[in-house]
C-alpha positions as CSV (number, residue, x, y, z in Angstrom):
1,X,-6.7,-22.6,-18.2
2,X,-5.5,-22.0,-14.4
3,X,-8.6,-21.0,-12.0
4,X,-6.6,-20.5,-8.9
5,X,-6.8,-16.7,-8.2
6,X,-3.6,-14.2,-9.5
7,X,-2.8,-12.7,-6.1
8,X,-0.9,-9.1,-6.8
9,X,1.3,-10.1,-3.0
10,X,2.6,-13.1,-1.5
11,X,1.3,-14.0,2.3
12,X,2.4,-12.4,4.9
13,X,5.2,-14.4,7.1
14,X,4.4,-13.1,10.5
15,X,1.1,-11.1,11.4
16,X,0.7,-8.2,9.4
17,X,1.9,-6.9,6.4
18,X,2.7,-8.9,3.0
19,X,6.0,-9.5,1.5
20,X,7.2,-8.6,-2.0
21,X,4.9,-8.1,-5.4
22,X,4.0,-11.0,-7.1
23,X,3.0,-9.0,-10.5
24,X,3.6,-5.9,-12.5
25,X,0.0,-5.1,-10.8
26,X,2.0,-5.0,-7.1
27,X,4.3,-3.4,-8.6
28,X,2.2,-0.9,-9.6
29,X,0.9,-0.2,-6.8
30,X,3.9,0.2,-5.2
31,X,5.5,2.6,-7.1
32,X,2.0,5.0,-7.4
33,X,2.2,4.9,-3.4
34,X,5.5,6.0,-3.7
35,X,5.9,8.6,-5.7
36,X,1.9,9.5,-3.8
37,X,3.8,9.6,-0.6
38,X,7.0,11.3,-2.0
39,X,5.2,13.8,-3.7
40,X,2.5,14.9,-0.8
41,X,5.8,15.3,1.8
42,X,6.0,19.2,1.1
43,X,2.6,19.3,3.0
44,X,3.4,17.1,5.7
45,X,6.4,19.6,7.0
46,X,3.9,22.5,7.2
47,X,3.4,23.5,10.9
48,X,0.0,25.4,10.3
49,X,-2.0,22.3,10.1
50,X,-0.8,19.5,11.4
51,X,-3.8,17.1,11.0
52,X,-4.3,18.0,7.8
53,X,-0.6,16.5,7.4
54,X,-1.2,13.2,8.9
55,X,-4.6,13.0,7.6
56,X,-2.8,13.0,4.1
57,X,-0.2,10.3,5.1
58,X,-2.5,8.0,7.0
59,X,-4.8,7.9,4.4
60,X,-2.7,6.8,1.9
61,X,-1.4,3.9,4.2
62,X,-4.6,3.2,4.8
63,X,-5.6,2.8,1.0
64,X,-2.5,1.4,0.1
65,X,-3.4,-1.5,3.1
66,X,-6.6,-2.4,1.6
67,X,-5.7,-2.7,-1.8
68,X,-3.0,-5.1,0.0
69,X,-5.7,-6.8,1.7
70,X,-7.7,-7.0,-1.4
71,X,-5.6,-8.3,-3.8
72,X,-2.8,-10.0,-1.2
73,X,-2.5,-14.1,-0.7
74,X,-4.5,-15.2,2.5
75,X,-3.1,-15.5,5.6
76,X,-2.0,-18.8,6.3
């Protein structure tokens, strides 16, 4: 059996960010963020409340970072 870790992303080539998934688990997570992020942009175009909008849209990106942090290759 294999002990070096699964990682869901490859390493990033410059500083930030990761490249493609590596597994149907990026993959996963890619397409939940995007139909997350497709499906709360009704909300973002209200004008009433515009925090609440990027509140919405930040957090996801902000979840969807960590999990890429989490579960990404190390830098190298």
């Amino acid at each position: 059996m294999d002990d070096r870790p699964r990682y869901w992303y490859a390493a990033p080539l410059y500083r930030w960010g990761w490249r493609m998934p590596q597994t149907w688990e990026g993959w996963l997570v890619d397409a939940i963020w995007f139909i997350s992020f497709v499906s709360i942009s009704p909300y973002v175009q209200e004008r009433q409340h515009p925090f609440k909008s990027l509140g919405l849209v930040f957090g996801l990106l902000v979840f969807f970072l960590a999990i890429n942090r989490w579960k990404g290759e190390p830098r190298r």
